[in-house]
C-alpha positions as protocol buffer text, in pm:
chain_id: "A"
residue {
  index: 1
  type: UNK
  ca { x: -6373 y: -11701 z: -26071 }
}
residue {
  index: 2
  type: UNK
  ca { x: -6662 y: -11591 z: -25839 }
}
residue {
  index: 3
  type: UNK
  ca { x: -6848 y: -11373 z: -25976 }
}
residue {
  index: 4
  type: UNK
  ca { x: -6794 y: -10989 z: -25970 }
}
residue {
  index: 5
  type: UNK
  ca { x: -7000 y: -10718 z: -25772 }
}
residue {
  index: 6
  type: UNK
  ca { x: -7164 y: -10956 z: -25589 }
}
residue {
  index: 7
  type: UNK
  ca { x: -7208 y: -11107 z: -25224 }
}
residue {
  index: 8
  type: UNK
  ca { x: -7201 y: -11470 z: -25174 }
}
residue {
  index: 9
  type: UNK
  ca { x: -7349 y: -11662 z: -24856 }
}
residue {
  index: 10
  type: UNK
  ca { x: -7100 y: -11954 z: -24741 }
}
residue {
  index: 11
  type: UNK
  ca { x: -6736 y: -12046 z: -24583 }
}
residue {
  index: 12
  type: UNK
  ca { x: -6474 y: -11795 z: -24735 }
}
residue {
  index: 13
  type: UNK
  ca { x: -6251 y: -12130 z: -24734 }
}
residue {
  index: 14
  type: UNK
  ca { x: -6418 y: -12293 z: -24971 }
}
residue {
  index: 15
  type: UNK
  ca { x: -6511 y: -12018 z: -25204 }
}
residue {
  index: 16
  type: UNK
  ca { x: -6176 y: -11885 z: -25221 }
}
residue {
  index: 17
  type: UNK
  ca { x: -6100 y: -12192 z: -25375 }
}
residue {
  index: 18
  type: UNK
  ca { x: -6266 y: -12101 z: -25681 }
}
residue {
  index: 19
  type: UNK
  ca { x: -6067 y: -11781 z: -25758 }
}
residue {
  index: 20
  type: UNK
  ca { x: -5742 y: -11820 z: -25964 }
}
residue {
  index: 21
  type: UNK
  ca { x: -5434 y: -11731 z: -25864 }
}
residue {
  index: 22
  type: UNK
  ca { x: -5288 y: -11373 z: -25891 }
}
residue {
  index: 23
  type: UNK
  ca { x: -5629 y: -11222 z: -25982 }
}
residue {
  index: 24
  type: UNK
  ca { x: -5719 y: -10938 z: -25698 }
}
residue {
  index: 25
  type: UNK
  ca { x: -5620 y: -10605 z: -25596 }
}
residue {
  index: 26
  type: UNK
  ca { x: -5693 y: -10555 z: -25263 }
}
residue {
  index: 27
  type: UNK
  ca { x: -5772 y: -10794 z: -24968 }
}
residue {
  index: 28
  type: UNK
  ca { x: -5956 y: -10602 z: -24668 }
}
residue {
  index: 29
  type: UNK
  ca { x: -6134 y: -10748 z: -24426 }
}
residue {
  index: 30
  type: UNK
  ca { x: -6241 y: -10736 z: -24068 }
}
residue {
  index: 31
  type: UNK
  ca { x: -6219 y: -11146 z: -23996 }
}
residue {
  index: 32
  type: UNK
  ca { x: -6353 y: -11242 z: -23649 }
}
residue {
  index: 33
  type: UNK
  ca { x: -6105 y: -11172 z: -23390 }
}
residue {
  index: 34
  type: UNK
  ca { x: -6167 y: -11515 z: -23167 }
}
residue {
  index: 35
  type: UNK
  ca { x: -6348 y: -11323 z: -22838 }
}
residue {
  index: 36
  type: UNK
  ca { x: -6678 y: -11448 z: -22884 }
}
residue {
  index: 37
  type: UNK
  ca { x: -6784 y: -11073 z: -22973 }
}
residue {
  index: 38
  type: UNK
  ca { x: -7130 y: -10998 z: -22826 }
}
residue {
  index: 39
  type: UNK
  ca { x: -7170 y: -10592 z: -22897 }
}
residue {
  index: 40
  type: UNK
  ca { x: -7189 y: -10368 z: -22564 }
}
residue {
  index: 41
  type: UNK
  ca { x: -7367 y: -10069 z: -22764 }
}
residue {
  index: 42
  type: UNK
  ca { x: -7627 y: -10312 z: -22846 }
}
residue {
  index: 43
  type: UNK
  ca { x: -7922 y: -10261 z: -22554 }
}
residue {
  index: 44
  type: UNK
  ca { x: -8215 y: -10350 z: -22720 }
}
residue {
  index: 45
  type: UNK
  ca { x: -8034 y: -10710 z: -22835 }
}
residue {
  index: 46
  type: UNK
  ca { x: -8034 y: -10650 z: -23236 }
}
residue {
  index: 47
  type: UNK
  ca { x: -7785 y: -10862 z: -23293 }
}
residue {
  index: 48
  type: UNK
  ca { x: -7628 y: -11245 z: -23265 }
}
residue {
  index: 49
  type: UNK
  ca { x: -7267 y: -11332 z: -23131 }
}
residue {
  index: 50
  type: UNK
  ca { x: -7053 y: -11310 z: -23429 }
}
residue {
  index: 51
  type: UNK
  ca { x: -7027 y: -11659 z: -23624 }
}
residue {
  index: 52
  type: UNK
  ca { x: -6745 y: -11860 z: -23541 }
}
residue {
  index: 53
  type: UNK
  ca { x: -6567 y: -11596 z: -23361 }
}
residue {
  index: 54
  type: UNK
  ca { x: -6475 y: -11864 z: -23079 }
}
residue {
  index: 55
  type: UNK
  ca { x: -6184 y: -12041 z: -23315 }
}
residue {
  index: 56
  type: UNK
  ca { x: -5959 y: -11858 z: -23509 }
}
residue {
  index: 57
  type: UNK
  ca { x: -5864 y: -12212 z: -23688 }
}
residue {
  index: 58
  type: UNK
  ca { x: -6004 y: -12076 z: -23995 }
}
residue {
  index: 59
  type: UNK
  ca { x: -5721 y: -11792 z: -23968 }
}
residue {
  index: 60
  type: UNK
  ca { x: -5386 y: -11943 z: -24155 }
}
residue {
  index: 61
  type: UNK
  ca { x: -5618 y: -12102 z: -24428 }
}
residue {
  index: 62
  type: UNK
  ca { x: -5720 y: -11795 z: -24519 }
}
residue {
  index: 63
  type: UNK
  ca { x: -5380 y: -11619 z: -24548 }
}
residue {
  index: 64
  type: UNK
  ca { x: -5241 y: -11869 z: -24733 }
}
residue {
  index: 65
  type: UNK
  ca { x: -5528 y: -11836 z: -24981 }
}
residue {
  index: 66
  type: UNK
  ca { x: -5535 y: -11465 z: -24954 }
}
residue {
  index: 67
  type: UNK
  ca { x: -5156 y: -11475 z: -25059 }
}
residue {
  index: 68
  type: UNK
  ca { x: -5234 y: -11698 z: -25360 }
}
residue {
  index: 69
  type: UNK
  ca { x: -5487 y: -11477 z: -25476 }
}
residue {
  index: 70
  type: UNK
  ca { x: -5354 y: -11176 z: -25480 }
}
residue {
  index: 71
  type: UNK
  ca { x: -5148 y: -11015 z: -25746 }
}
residue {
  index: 72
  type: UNK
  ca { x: -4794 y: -10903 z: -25710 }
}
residue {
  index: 73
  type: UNK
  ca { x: -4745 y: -10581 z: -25563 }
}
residue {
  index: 74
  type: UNK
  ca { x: -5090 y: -10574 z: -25413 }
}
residue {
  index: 75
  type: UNK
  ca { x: -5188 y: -10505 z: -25004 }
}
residue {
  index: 76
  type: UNK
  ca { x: -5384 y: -10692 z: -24761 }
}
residue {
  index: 77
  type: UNK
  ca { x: -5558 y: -10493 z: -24471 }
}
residue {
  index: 78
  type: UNK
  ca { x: -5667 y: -10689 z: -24167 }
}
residue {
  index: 79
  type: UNK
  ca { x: -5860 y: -10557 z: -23883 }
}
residue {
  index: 80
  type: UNK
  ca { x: -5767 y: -10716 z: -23569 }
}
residue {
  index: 81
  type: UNK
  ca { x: -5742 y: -10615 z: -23189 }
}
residue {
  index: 82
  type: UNK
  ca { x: -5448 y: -10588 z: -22961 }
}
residue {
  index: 83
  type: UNK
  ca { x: -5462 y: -10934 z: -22837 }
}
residue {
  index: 84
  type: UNK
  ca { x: -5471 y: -11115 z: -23171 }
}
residue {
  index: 85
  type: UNK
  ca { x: -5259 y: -10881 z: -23343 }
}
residue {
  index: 86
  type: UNK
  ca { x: -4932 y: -11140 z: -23281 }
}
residue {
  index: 87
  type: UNK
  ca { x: -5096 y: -11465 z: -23408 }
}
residue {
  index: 88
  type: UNK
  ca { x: -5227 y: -11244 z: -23683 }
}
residue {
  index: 89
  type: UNK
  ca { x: -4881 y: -11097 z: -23775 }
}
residue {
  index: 90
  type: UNK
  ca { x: -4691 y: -11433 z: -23754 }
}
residue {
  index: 91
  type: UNK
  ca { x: -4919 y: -11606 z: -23965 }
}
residue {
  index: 92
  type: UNK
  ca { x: -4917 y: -11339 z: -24241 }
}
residue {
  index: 93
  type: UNK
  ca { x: -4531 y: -11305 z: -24255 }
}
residue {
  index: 94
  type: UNK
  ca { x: -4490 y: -11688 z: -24294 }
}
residue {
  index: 95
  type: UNK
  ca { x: -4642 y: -11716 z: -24588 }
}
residue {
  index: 96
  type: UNK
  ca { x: -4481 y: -11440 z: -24758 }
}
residue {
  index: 97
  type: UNK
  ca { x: -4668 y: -11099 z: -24673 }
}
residue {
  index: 98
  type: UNK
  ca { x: -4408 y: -10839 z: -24637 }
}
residue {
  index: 99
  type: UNK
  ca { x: -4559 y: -10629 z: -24333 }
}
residue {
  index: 100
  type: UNK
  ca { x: -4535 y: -10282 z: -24362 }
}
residue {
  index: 101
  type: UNK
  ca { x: -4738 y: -10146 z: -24082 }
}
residue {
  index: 102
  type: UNK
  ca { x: -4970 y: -10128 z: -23789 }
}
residue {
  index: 103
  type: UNK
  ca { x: -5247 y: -9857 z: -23877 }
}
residue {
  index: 104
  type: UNK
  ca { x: -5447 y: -9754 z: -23537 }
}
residue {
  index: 105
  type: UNK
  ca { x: -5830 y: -9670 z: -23617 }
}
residue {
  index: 106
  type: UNK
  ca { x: -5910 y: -9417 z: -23332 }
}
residue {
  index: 107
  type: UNK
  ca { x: -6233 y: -9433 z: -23244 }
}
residue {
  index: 108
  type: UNK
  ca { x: -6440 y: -9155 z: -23077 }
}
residue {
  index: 109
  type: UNK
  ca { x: -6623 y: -9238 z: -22724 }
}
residue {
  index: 110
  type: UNK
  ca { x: -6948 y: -9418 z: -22780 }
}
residue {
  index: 111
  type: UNK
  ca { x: -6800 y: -9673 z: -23038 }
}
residue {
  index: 112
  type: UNK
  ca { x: -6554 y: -9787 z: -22787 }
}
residue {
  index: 113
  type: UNK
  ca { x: -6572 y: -10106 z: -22613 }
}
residue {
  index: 114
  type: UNK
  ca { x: -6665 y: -10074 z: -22228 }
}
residue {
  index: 115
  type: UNK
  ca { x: -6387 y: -10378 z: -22147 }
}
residue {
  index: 116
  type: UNK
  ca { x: -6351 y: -10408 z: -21756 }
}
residue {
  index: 117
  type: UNK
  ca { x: -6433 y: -10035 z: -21638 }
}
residue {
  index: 118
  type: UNK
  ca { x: -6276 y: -10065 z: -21272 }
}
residue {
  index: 119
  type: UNK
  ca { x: -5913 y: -10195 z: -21366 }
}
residue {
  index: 120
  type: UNK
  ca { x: -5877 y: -10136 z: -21777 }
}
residue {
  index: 121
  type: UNK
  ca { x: -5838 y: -9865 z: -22005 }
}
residue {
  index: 122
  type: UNK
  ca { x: -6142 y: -9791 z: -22264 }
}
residue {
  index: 123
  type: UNK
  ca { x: -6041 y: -9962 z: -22562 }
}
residue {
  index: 124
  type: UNK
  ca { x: -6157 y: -9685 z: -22808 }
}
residue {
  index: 125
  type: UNK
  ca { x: -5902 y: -9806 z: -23137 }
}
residue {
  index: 126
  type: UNK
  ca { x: -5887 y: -10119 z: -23350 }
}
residue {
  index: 127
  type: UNK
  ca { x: -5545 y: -10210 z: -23522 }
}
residue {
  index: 128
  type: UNK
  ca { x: -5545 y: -10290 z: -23892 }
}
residue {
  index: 129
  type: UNK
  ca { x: -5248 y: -10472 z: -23983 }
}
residue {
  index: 130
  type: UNK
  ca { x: -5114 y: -10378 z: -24297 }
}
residue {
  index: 131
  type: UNK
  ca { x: -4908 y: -10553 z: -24567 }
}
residue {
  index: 132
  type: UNK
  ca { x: -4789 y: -10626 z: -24970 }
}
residue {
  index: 133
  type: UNK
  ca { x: -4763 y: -10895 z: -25157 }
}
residue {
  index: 134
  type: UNK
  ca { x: -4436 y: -10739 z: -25296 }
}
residue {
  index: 135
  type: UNK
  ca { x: -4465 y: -10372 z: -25302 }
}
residue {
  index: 136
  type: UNK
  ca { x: -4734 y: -10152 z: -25427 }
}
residue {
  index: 137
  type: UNK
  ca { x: -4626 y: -9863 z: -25641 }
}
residue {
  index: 138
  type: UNK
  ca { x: -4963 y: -9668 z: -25631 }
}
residue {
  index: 139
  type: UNK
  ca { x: -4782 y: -9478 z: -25256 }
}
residue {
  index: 140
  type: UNK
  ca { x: -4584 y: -9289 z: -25524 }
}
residue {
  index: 141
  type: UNK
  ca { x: -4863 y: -9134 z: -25693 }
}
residue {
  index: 142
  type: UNK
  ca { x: -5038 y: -9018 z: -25418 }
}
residue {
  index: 143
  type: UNK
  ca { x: -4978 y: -8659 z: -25287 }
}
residue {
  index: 144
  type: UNK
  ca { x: -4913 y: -8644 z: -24952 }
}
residue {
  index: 145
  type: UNK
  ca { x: -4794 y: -8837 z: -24664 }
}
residue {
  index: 146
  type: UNK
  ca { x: -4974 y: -9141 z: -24550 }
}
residue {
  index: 147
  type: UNK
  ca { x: -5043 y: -9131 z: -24185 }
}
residue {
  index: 148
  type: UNK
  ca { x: -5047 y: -9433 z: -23932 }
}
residue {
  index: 149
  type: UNK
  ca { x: -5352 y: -9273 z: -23730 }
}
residue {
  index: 150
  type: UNK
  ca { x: -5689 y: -9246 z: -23845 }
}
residue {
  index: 151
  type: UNK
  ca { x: -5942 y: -9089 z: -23689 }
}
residue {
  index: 152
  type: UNK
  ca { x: -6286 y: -9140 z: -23773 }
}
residue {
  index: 153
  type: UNK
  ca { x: -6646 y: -9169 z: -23570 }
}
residue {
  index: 154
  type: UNK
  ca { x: -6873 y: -9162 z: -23865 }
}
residue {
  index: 155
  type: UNK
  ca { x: -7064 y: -9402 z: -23613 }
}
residue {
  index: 156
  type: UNK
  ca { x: -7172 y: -9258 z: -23412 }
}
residue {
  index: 157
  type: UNK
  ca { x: -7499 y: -9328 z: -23282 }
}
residue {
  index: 158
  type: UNK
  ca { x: -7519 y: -9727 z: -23164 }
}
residue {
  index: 159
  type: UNK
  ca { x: -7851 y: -9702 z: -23338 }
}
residue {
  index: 160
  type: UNK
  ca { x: -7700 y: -9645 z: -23686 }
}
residue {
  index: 161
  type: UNK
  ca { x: -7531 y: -9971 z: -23731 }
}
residue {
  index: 162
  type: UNK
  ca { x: -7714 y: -10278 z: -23895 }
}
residue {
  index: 163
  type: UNK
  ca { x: -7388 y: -10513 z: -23811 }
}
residue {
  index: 164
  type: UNK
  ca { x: -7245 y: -10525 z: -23445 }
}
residue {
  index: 165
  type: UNK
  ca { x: -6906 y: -10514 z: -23592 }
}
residue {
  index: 166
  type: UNK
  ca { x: -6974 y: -10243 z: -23860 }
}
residue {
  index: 167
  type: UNK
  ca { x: -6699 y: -10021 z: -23987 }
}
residue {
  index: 168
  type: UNK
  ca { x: -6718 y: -9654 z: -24113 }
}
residue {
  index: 169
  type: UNK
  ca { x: -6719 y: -9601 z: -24472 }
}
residue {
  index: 170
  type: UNK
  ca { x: -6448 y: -9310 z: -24457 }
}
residue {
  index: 171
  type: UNK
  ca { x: -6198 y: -9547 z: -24320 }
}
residue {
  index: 172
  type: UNK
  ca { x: -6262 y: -9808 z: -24579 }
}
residue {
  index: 173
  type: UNK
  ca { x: -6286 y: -9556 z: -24877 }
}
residue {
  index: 174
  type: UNK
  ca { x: -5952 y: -9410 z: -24844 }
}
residue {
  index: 175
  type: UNK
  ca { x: -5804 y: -9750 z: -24721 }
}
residue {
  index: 176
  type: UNK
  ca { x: -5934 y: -9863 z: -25106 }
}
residue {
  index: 177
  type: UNK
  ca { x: -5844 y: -9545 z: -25248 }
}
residue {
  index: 178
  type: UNK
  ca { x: -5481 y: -9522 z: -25165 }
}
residue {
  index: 179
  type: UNK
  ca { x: -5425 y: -9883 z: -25249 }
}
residue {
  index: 180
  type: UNK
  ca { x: -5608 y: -9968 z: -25584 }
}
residue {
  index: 181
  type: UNK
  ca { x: -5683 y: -9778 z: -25878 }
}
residue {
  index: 182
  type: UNK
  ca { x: -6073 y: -9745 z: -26085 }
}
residue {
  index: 183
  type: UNK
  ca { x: -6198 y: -10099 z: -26166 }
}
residue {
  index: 184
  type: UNK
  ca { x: -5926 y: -10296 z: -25950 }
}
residue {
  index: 185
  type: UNK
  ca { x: -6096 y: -10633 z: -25776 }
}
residue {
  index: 186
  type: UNK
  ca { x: -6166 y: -10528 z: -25368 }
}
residue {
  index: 187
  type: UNK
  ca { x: -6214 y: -10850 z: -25176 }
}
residue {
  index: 188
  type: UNK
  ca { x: -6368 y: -10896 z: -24814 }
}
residue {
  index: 189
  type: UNK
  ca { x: -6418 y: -11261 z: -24760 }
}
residue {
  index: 190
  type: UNK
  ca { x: -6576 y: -11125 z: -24435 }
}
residue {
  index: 191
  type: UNK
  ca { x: -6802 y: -10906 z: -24547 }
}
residue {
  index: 192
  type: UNK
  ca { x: -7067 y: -10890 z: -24275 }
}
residue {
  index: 193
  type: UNK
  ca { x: -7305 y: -10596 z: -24401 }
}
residue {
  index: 194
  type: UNK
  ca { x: -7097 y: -10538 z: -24683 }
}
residue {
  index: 195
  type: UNK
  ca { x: -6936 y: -10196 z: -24586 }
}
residue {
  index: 196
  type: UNK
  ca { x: -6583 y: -10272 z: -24776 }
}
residue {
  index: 197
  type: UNK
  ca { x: -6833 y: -10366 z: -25086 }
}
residue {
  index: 198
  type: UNK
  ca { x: -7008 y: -10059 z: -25055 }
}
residue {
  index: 199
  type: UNK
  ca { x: -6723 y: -9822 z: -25028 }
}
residue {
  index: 200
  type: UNK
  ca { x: -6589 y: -10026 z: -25333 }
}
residue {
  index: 201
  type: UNK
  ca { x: -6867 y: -9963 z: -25514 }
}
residue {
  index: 202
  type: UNK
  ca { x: -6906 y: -9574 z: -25413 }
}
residue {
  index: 203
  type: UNK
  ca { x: -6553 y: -9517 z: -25591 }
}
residue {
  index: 204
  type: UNK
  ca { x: -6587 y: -9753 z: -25893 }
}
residue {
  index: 205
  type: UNK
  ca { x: -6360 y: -10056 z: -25750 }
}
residue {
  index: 206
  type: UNK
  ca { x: -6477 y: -10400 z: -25833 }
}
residue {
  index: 207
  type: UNK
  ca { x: -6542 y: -10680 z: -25561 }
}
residue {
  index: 208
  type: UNK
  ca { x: -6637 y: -10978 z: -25393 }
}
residue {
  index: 209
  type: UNK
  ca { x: -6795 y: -11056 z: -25119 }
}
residue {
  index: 210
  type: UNK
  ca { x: -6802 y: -11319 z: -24906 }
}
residue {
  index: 211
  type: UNK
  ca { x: -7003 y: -11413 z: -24564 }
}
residue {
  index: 212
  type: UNK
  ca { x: -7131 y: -11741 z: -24463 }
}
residue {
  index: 213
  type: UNK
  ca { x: -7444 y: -11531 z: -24202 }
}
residue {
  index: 214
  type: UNK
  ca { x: -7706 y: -11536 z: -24425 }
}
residue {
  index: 215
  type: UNK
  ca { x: -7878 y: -11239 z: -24221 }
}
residue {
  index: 216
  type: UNK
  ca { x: -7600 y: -11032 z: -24308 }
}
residue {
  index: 217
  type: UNK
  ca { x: -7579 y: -11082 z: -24655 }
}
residue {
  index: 218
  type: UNK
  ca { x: -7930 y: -11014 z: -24721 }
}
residue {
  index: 219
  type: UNK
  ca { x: -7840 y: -10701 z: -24528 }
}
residue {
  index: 220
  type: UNK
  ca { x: -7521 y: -10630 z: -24785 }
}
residue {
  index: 221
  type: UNK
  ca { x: -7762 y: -10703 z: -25080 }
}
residue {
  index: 222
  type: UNK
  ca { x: -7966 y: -10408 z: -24951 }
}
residue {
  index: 223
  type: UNK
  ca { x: -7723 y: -10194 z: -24920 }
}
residue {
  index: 224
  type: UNK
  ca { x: -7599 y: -10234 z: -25224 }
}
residue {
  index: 225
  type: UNK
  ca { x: -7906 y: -10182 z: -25388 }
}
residue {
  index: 226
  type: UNK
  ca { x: -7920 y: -9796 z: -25322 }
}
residue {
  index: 227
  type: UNK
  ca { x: -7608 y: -9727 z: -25471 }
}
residue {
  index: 228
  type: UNK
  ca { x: -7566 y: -9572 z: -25803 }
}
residue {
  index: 229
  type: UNK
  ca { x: -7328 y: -9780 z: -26068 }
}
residue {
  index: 230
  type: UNK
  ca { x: -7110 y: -9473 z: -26134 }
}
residue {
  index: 231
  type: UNK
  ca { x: -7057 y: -9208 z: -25954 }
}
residue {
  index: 232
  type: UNK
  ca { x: -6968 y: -8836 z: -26081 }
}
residue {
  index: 233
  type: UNK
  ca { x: -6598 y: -8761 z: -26087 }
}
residue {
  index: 234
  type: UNK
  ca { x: -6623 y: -8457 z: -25844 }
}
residue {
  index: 235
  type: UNK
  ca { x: -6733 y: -8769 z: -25585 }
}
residue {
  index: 236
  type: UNK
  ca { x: -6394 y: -8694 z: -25319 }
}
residue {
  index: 237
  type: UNK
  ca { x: -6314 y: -8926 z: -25027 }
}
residue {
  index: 238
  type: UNK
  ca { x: -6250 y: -8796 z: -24667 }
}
């Protein structure tokens, strides 16, 4: 088993090898979505391409790995776009994801991507595709309906990310929050600046992380750093 509450540097493929079977609560990540993402918001050239995000080869692996993992009655949340949102679905349902939804993450203005101004719309929303291993129980605890539409622009300010790709906390806190329970196992197997691990971490999940850019996980390790163990119980999420 790797090890808990930490972030390790190298392929997600062969590290998720090492984790036994039926042994995590939650799988959300943001994988690379095969465009060969270069960030529009970033002018002053902060940042490298994403890693491998020219080959999405790596993609079935994964699932079927992520499905092995995972206990029963457990979720896996995907970020993805609108053009690899069918690969991505067909390859989870085939090996044995029950898919329950496609959540739209509705961003505000400035984190939108610019895409092809004259004859395209601005692409201001990512799709996370969302599925169970089986079914997960915790939806009947939960007060409330669960909406399909989030809406969140906690970033902002292009200046306030430290990861092209970065996603808000808010989204990823009540993402973990609806689907886990206090000391459950959170994984993101591609963790970039570790935002799922720090939301984990801000409302007392477990995790692992995983990333094979070095830059980034020193970047996650910071992070990290400045958060408190425990939080206090009157700690709410968004």
């Amino acid at each position: 088993m790797l090890p808990l509450n930490k972030v390790i540097c190298g392929d997600c493929l062969e590290l998720l090898k090492e984790i036994p079977d039926n042994s995590v609560d939650l799988v959300l990540t943001d994988p690379p979505y095969g465009i060969n993402f270069k960030s529009n918001m970033d002018t002053k050239n902060r940042f490298e391409r994403i890693i491998n995000d020219n080959d999405l080869s790596f993609f079935e692996p994964f699932i079927k790995e992520a499905f092995r993992i995972l206990k029963d009655n457990t979720c896996l949340c995907l970020f993805c776009r609108f053009d690899n949102y069918p690969s991505f679905y067909n390859i989870v349902k085939k090996y044995g994801f029950n898919i329950k939804n496609c959540l739209i993450w509705e961003k505000n203005k400035a984190l939108g991507g610019l895409g092809d101004m004259e004859s395209s719309f601005l692409n201001n929303y990512e799709f996370i595709l969302f599925a169970m291993k089986g079914r997960n129980i915790l939806f009947k605890n939960r007060k409330g309906r669960q909406f399909g539409l989030i809406k969140d622009s906690s970033i902002s300010n292009p200046l306030q990310l430290v990861y092209p790709t970065q996603k808000p906390l808010n989204i990823l806190k009540k993402l973990i929050d609806i689907t886990t329970k206090e000391n459950d196992i959170v994984l993101d197997c591609f963790a970039g600046s570790g935002s799922t691990l720090v939301a984990s971490k801000q409302i007392n999940r477990n995790f692992i992380g995983i990333d094979i850019n070095k830059k980034a996980v020193k970047i996650a390790e910071e992070r990290l750093k400045n958060i408190p163990e425990k939080l206090k119980r009157w700690f709410e999420v968004k």
